[in-house]
gemmi code that builds the backbone of each chain (N, CA, C; Angstrom):
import gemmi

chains = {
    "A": [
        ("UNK", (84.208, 33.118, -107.336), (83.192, 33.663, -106.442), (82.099, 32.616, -106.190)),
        ("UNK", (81.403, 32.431, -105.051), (80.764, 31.388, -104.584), (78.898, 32.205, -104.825)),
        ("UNK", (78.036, 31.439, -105.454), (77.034, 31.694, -106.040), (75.783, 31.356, -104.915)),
        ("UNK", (74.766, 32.077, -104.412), (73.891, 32.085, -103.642), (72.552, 32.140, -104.940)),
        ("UNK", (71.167, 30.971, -104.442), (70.546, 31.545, -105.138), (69.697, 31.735, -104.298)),
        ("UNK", (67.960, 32.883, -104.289), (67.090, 32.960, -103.509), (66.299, 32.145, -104.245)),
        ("UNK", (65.215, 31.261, -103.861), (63.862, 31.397, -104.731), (62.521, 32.122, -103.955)),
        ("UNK", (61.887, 32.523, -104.600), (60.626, 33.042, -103.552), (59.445, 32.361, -104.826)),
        ("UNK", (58.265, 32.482, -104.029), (56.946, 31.972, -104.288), (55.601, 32.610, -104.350)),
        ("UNK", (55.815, 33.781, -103.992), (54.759, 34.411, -103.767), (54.820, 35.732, -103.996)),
        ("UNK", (53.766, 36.589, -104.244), (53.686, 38.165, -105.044), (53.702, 39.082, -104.083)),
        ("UNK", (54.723, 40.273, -104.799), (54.524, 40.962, -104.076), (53.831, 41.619, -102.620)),
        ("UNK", (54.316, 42.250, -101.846), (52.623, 43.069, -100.578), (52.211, 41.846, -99.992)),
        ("UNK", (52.140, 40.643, -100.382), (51.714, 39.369, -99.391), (51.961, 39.301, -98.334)),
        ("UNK", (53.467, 39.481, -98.626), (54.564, 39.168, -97.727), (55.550, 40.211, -97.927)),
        ("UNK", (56.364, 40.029, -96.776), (57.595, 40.907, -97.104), (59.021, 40.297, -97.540)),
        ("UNK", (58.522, 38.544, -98.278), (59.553, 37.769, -98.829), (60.424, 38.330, -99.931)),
        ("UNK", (59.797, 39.341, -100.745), (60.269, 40.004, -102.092), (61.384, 41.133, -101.255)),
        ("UNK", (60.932, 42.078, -100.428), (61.421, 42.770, -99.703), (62.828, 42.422, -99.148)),
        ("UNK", (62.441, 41.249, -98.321), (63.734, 40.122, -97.457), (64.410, 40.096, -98.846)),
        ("UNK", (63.960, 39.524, -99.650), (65.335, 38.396, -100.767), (65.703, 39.831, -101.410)),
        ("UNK", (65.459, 41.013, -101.369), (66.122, 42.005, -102.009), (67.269, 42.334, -101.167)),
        ("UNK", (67.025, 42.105, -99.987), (68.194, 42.780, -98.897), (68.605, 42.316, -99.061)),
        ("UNK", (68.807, 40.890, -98.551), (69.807, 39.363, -98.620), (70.719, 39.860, -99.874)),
        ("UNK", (69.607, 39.531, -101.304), (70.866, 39.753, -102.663), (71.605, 40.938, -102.336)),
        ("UNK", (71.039, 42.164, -101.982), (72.361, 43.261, -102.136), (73.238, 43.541, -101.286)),
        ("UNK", (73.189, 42.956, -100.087), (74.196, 41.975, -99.001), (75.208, 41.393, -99.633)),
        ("UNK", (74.521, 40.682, -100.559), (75.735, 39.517, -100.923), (76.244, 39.663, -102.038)),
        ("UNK", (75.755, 40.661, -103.274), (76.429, 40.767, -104.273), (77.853, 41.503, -103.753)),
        ("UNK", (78.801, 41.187, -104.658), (79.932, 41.620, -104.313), (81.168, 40.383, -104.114)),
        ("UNK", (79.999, 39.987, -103.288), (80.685, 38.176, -102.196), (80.270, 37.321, -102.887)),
        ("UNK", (78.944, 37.145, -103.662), (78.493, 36.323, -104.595), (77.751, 36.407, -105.787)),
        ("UNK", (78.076, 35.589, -106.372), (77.087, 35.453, -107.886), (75.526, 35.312, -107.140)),
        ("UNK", (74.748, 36.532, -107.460), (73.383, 36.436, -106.766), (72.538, 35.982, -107.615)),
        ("UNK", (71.617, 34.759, -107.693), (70.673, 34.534, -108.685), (69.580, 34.291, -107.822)),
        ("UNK", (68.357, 34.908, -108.431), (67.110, 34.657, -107.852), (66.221, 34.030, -108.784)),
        ("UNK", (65.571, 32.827, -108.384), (64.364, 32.786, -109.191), (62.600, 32.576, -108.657)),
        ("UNK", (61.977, 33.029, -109.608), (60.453, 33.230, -109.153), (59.833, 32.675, -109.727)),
        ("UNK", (58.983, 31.880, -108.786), (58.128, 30.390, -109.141), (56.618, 30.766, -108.552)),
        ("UNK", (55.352, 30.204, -109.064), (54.236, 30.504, -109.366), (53.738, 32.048, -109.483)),
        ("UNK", (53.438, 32.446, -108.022), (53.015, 34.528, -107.691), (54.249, 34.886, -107.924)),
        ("UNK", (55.363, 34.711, -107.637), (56.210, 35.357, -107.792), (56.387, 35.745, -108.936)),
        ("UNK", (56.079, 35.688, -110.051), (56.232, 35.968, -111.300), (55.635, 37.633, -111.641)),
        ("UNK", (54.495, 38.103, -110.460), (54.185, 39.339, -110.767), (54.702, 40.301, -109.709)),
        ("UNK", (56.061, 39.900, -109.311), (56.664, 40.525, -108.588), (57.648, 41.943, -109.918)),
        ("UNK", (57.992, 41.071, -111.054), (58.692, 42.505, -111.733), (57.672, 42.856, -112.885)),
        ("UNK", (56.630, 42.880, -112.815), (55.430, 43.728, -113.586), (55.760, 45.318, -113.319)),
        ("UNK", (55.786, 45.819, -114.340), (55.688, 46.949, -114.631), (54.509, 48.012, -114.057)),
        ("UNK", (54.618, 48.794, -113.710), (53.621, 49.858, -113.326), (52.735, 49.846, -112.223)),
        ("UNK", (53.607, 49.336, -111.239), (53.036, 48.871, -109.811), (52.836, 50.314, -109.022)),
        ("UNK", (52.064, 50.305, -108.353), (52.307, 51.602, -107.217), (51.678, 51.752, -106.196)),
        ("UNK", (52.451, 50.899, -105.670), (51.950, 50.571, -104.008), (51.623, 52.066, -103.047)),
        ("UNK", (50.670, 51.788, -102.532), (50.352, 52.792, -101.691), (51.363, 52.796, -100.260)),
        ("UNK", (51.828, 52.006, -99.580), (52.324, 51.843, -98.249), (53.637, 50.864, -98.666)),
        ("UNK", (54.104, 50.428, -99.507), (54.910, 49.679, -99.520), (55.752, 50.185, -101.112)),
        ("UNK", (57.381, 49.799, -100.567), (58.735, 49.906, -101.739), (57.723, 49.320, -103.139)),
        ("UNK", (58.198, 50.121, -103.955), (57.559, 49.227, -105.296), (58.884, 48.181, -105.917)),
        ("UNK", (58.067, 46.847, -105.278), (59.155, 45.776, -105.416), (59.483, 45.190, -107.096)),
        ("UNK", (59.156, 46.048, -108.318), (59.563, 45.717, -108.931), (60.408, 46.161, -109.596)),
        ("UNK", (60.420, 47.651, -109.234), (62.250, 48.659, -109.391), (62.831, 48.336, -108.579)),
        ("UNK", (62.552, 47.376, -107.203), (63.567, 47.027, -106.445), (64.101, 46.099, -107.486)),
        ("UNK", (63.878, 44.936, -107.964), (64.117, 43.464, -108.223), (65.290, 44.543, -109.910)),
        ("UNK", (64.610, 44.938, -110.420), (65.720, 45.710, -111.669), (66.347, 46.638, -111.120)),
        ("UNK", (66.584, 47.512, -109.712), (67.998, 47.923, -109.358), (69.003, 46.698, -109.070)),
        ("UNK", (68.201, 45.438, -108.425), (68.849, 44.232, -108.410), (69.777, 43.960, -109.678)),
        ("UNK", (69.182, 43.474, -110.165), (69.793, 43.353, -111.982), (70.181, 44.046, -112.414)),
        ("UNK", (70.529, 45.418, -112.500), (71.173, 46.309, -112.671), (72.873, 46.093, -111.563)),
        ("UNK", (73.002, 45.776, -110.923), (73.724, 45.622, -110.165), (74.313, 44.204, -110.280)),
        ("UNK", (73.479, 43.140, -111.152), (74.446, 42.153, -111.675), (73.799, 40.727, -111.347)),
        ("UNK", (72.927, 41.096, -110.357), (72.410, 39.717, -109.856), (71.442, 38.978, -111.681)),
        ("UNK", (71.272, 37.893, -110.985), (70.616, 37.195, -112.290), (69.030, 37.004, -111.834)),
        ("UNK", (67.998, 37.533, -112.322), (66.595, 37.549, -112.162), (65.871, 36.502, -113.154)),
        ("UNK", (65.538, 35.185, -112.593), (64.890, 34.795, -114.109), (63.186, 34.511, -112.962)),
        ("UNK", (62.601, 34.439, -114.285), (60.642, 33.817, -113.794), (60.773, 32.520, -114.643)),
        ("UNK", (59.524, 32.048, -113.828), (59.616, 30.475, -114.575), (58.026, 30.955, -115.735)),
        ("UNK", (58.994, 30.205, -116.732), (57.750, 30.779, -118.187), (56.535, 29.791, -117.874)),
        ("UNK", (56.427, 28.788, -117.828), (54.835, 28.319, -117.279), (53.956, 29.053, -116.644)),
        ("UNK", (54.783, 29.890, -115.449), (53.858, 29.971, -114.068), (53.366, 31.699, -114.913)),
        ("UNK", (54.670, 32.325, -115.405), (54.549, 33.476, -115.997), (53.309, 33.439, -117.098)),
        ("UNK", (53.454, 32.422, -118.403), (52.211, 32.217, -118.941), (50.410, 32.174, -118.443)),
        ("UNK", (50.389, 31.704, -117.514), (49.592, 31.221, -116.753), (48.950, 32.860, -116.314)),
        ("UNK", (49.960, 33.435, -115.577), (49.234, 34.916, -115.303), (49.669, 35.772, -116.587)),
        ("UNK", (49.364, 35.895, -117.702), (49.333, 37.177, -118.911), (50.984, 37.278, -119.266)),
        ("UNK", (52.125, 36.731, -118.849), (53.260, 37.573, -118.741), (54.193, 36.584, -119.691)),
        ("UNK", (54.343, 37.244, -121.208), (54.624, 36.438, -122.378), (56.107, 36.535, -122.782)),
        ("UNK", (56.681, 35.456, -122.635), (58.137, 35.926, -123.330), (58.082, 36.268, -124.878)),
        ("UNK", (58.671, 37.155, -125.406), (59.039, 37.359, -126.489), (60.608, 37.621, -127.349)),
        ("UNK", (60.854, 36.405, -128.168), (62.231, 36.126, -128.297), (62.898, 37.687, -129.040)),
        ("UNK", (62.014, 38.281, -129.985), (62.253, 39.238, -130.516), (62.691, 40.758, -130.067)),
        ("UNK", (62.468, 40.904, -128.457), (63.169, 41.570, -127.653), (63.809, 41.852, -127.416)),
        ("UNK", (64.681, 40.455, -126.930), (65.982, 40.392, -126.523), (67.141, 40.496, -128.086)),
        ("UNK", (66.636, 40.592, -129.056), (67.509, 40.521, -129.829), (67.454, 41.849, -130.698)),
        ("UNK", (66.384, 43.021, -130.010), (66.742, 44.185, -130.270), (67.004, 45.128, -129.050)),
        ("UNK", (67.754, 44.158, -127.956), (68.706, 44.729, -127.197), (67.846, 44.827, -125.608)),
        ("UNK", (66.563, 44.484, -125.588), (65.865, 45.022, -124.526), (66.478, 44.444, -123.207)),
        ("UNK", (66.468, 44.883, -122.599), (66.990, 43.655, -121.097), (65.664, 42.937, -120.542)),
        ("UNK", (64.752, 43.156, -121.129), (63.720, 41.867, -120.691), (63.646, 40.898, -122.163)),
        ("UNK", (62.635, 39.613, -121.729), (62.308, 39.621, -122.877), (61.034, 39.008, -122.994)),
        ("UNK", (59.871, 40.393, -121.677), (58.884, 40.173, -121.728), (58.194, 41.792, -121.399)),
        ("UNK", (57.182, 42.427, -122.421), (57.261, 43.780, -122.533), (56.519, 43.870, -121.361)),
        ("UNK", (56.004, 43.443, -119.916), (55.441, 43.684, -119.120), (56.047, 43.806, -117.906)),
        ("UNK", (57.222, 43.731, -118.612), (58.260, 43.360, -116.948), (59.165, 44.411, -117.087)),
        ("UNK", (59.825, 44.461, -116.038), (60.582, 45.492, -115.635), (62.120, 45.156, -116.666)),
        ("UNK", (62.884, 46.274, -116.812), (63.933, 45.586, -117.731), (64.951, 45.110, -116.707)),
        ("UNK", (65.708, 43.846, -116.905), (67.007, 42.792, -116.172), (65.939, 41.604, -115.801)),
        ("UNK", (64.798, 41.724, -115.787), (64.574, 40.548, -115.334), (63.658, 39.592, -116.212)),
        ("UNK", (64.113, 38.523, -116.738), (63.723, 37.130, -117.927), (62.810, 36.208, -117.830)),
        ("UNK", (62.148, 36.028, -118.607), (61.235, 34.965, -118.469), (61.639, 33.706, -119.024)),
        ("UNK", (61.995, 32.595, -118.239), (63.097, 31.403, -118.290), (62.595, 29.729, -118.299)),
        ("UNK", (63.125, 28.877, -119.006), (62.575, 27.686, -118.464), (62.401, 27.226, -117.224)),
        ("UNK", (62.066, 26.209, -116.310), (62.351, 25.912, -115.424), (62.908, 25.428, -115.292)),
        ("UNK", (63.775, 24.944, -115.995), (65.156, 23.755, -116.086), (66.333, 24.896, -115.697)),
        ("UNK", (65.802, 25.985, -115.998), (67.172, 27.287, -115.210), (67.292, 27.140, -113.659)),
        ("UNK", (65.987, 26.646, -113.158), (66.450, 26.861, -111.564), (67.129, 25.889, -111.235)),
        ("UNK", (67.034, 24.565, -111.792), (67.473, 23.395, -111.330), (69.024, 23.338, -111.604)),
        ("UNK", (69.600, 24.106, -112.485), (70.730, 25.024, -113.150), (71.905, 25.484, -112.204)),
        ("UNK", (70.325, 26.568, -111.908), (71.078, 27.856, -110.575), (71.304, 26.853, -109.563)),
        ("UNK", (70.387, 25.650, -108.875), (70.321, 25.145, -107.652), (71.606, 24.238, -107.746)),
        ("UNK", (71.935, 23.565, -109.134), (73.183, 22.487, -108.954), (74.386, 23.528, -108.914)),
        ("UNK", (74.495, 25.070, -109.236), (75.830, 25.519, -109.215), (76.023, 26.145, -108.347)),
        ("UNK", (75.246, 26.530, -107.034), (74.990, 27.144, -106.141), (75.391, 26.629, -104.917)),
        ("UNK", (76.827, 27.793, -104.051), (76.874, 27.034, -102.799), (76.026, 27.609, -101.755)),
        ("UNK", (75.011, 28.449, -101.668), (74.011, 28.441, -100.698), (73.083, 28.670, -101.461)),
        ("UNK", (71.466, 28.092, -100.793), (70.223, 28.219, -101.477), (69.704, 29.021, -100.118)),
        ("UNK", (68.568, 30.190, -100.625), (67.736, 30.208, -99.412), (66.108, 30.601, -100.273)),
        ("UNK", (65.596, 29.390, -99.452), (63.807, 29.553, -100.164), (63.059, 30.375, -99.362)),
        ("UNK", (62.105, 31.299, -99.872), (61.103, 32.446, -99.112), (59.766, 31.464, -99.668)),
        ("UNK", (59.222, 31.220, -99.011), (57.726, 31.101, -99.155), (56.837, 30.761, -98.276)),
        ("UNK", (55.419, 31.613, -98.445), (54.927, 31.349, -97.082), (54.175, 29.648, -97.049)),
    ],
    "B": [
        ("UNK", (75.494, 22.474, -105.051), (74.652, 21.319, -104.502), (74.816, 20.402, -105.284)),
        ("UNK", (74.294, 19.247, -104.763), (74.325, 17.807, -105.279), (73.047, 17.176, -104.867)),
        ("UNK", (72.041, 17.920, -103.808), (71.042, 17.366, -103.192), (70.051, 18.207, -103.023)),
        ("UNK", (68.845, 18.072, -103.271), (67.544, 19.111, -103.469), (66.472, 18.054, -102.333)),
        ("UNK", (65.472, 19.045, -101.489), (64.724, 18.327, -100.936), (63.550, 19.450, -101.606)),
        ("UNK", (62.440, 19.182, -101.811), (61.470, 19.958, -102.165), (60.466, 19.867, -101.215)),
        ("UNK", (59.944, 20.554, -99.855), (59.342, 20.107, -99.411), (57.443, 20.597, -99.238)),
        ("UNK", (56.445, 20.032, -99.503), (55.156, 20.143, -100.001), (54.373, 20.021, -98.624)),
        ("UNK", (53.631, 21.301, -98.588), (52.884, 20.601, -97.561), (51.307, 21.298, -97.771)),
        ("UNK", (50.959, 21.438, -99.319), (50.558, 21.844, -99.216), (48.896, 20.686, -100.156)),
        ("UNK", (47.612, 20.613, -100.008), (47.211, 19.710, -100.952), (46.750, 19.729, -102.042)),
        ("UNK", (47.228, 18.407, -102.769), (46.745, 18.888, -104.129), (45.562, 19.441, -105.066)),
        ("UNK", (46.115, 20.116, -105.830), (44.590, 20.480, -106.843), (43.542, 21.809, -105.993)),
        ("UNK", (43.833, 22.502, -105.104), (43.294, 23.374, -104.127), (44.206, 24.508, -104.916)),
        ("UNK", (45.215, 24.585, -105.290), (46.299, 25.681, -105.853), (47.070, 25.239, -106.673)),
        ("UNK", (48.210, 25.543, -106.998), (49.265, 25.296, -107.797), (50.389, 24.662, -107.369)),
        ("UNK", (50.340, 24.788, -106.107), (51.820, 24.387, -104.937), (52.022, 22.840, -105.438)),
        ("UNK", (51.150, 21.757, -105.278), (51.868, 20.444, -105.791), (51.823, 20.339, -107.270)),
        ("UNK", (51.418, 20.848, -108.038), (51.737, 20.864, -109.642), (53.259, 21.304, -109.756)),
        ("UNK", (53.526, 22.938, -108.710), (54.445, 23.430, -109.357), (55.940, 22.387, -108.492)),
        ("UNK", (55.545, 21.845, -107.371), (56.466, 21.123, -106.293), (56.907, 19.896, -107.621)),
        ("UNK", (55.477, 19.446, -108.031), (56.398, 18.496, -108.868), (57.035, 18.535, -109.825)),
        ("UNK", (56.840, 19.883, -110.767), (57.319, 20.148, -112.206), (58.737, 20.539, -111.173)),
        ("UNK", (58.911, 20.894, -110.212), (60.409, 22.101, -110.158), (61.218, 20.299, -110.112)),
        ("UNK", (60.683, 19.493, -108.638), (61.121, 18.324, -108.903), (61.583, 17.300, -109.723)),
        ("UNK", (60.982, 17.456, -111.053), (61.341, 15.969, -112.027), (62.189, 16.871, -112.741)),
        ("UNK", (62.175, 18.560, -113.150), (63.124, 18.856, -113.920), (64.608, 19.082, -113.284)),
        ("UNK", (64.686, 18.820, -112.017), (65.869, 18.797, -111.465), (66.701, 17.108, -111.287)),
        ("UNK", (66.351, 16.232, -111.859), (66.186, 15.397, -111.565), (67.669, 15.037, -112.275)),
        ("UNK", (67.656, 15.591, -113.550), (69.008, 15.776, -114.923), (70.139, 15.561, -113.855)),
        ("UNK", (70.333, 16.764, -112.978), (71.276, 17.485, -112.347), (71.628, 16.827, -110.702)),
        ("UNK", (70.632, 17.028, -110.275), (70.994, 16.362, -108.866), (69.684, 15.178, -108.237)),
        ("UNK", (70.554, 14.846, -107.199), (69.607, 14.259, -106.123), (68.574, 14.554, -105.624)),
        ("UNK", (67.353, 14.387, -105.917), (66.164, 15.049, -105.736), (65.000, 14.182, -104.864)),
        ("UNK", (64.525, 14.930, -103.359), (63.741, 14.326, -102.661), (62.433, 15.131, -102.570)),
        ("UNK", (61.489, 14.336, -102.984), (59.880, 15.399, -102.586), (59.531, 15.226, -101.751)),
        ("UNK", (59.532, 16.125, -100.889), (58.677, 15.461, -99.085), (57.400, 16.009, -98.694)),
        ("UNK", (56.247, 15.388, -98.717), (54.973, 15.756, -98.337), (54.852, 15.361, -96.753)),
        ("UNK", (54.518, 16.319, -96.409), (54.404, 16.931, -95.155), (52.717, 17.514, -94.833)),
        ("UNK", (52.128, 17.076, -93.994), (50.879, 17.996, -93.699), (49.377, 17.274, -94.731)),
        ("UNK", (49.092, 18.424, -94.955), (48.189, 18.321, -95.848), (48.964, 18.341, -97.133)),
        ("UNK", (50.297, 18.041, -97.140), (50.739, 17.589, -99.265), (50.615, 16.128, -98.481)),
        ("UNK", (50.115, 15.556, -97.457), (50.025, 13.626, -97.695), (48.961, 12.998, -98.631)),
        ("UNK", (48.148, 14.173, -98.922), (46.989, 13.833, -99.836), (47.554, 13.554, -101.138)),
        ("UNK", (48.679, 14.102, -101.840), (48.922, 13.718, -102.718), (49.764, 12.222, -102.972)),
        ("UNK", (49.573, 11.465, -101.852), (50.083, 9.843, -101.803), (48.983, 9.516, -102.115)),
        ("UNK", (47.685, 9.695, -101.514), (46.505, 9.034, -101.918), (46.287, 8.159, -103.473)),
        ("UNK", (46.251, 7.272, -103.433), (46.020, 6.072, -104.678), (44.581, 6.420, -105.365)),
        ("UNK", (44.237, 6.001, -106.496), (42.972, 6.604, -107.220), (42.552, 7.513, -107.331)),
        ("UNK", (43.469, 8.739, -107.760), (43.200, 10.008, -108.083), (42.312, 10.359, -108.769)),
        ("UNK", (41.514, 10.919, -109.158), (40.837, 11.396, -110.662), (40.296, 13.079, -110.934)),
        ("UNK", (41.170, 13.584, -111.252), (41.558, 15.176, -111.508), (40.077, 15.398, -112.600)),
        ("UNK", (39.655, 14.728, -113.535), (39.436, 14.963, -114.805), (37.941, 16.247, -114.568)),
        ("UNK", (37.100, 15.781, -113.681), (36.217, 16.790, -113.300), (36.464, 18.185, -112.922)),
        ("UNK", (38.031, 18.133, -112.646), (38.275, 19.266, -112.470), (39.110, 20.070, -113.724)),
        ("UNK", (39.351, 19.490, -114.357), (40.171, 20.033, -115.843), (41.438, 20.100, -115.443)),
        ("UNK", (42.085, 19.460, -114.590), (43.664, 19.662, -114.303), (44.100, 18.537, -113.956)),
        ("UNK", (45.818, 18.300, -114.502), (46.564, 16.992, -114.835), (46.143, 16.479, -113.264)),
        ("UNK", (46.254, 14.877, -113.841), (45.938, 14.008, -112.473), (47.409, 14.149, -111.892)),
        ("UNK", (47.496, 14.714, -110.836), (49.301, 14.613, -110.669), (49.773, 13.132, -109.744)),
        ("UNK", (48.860, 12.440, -109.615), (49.407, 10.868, -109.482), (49.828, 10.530, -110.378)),
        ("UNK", (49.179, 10.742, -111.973), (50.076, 9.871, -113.030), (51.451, 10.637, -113.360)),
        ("UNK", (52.132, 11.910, -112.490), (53.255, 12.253, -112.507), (54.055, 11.246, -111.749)),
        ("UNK", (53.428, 11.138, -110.565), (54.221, 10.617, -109.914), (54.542, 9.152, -110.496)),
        ("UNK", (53.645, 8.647, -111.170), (54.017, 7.363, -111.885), (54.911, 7.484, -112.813)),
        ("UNK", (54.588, 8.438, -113.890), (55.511, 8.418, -114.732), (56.965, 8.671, -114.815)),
        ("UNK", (57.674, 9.439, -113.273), (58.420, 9.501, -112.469), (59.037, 8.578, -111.807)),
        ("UNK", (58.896, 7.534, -111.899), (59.349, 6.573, -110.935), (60.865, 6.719, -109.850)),
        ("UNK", (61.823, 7.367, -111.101), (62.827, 7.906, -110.498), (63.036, 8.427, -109.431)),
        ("UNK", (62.263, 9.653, -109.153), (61.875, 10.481, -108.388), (61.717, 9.680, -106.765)),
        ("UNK", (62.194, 10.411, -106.159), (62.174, 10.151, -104.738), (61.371, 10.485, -103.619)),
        ("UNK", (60.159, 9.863, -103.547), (59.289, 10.932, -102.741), (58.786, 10.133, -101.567)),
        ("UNK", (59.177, 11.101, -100.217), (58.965, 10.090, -99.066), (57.838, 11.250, -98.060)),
        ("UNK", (57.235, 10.570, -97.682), (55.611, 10.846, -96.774), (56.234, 10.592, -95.631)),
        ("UNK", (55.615, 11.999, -94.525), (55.391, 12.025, -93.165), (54.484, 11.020, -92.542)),
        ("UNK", (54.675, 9.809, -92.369), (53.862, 8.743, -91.963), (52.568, 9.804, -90.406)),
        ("UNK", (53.282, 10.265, -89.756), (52.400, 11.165, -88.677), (51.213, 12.150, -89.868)),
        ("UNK", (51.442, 12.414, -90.096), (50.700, 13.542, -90.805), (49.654, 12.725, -91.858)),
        ("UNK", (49.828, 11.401, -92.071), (48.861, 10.195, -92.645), (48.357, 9.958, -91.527)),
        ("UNK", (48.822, 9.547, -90.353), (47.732, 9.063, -89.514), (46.744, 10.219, -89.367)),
        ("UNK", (47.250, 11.649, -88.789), (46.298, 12.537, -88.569), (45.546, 12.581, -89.304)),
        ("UNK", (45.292, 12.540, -90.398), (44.235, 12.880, -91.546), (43.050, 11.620, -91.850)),
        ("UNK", (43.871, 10.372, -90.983), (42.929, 9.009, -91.465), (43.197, 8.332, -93.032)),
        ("UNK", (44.474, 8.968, -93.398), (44.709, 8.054, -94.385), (45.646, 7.090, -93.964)),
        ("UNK", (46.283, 7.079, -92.874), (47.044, 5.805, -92.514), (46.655, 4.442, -93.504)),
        ("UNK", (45.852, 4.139, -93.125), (45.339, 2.791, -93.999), (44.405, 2.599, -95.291)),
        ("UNK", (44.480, 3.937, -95.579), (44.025, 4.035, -96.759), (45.349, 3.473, -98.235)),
        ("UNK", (44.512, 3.209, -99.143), (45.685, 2.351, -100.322), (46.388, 3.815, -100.918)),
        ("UNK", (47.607, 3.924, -100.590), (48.274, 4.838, -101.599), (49.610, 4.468, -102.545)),
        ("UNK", (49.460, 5.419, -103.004), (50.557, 5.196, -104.438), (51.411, 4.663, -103.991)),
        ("UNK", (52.012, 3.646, -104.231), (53.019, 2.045, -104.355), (54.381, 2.458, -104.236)),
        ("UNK", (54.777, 3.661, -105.177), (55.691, 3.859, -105.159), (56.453, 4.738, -103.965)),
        ("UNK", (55.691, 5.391, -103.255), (56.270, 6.046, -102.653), (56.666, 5.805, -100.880)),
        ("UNK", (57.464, 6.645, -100.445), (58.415, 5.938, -99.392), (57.342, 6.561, -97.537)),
        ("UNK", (56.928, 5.685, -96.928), (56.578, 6.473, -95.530), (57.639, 6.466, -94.542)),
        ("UNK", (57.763, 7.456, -93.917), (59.132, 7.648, -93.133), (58.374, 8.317, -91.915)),
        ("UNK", (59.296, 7.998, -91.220), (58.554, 8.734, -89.194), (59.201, 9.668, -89.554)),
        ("UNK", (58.661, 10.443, -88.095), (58.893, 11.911, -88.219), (60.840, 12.151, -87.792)),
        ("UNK", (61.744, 10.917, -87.292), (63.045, 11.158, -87.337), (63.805, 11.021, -88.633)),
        ("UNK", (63.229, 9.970, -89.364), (63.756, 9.933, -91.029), (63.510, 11.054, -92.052)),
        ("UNK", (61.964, 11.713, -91.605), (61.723, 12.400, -92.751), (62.566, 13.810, -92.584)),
        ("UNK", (62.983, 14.128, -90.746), (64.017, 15.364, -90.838), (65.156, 15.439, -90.725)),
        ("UNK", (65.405, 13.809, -90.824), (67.246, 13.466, -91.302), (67.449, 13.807, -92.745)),
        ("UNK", (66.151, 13.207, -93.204), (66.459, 13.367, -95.160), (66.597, 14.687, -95.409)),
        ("UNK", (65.708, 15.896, -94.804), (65.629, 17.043, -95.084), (67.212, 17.563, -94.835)),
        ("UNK", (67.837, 17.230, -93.475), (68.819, 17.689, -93.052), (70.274, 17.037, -94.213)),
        ("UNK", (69.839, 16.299, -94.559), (71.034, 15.574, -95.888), (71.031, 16.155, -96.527)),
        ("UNK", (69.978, 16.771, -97.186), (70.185, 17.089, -98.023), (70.773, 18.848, -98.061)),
        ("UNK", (71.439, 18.788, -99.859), (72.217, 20.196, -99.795), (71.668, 21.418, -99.836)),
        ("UNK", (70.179, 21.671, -99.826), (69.301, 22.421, -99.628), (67.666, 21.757, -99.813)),
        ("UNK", (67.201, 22.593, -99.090), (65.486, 22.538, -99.170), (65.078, 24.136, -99.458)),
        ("UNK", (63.867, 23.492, -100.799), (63.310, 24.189, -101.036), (61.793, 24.020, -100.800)),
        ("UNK", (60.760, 25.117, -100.331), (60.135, 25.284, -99.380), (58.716, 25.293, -100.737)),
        ("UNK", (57.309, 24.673, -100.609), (56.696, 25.511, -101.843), (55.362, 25.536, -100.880)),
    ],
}
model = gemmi.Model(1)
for chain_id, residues in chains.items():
    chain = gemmi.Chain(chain_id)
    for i, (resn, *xyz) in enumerate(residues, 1):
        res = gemmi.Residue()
        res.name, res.seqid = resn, gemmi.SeqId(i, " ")
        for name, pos in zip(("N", "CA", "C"), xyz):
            atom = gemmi.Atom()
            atom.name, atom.element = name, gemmi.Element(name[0])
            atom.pos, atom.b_iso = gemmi.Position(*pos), 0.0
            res.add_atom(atom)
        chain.add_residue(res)
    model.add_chain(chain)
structure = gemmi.Structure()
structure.add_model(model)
structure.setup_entities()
């Protein structure tokens, strides 16, 4: 199966980039290994306990994503930076995050993962404004 | 892929965009072909004699030094507009017209946008 990754850049409600790269992935899962990753704002795109007044709450979108198979990682710098802490001890009592602020399927990752996703990947598509 | 263009247009030390343009850049560096393209207002980050320190954040010229590897080519148009045309900038890096800098983009096996 041929692997697509998204990256996006920016948080939630900004834009409707989180929105877009949700359609795109569930388009293409099926047809491809879907991996997304989220670099600087994007990182408070799968925060927990969002509740948008006028807009999808894009961070049960991004974990029906992952639930469905796609691969969700955040880059742990940018994640550090805004409050959002990996914790190794999580994942090894089964949680599907392994950051208690985030939604569960989606990881808080080196950045050496995107460069990862980007060399095994036969299409890239970047969202950012 | 085999080829990454990262392209910056945004300037430095105002946000995060060329800190994070260059960290995604040098760590891809392992894996593939990697081009940084400053575009716009990222030409400020060619500028020579940086000095971050007043502001409490890495000088990201001495990335680009310590990088040498790294491939990073400037919108020569987007230097003139700004009046740095002839200003002294970082040594290492490549100025390209505006047909080279969207051949490189187009070579390459994706661009990523920051």
């Amino acid at each position: 199966m041929k692997t697509l990754t998204i990256t996006l850049t920016d948080g939630p409600y900004v834009s409707e980039y989180a929105e877009i790269a949700c359609k795109l992935a569930e388009n293409a899962i099926g047809r491809y290994q879907v991996n997304i990753f989220l670099y600087l704002d994007a990182v408070h795109i799968p925060k927990k306990g969002q509740n948008p007044s006028f807009f999808t709450n894009a961070g049960e979108l991004f974990s029906r994503l992952a639930e469905k198979g796609a691969v969700i990682r955040a880059c742990a710098r940018c994640a550090a930076a805004r409050g959002y802490l990996a914790e190794d001890e999580l994942t090894n009592e089964g949680n599907e995050s392994n950051c208690r602020d985030y939604y569960p399927g989606i990881k808080i990752t080196s950045l050496y993962e995107l460069s990862e996703m980007l060399s095994k990947s036969d299409r890239v598509i970047s969202l950012s404004m | 892929m085999e080829s990454v263009f990262y392209l910056l247009d945004t300037a430095p030390y105002g946000s995060e965009k060329a800190f994070g343009a260059l960290n995604a850049a040098v760590v891809s560096l392992n894996r593939m072909s990697v081009t940084l393209g400053l575009y716009g207002d990222g030409v400020y980050l060619a500028a020579a004699g940086q000095n971050s320190r007043k502001l409490g954040v890495p000088n990201l010229a001495d990335i680009l030094y310590a990088y040498g590897e790294l491939k990073v080519t400037v919108h020569e148009p987007s230097l003139v507009k700004r009046g740095l045309f002839g200003e002294t900038l970082i040594e290492t890096l490549e100025l390209t017209d505006e047909v080279d800098f969207f051949e490189a983009m187009e070579n390459s096996d994706c661009v990523i946008l920051l």
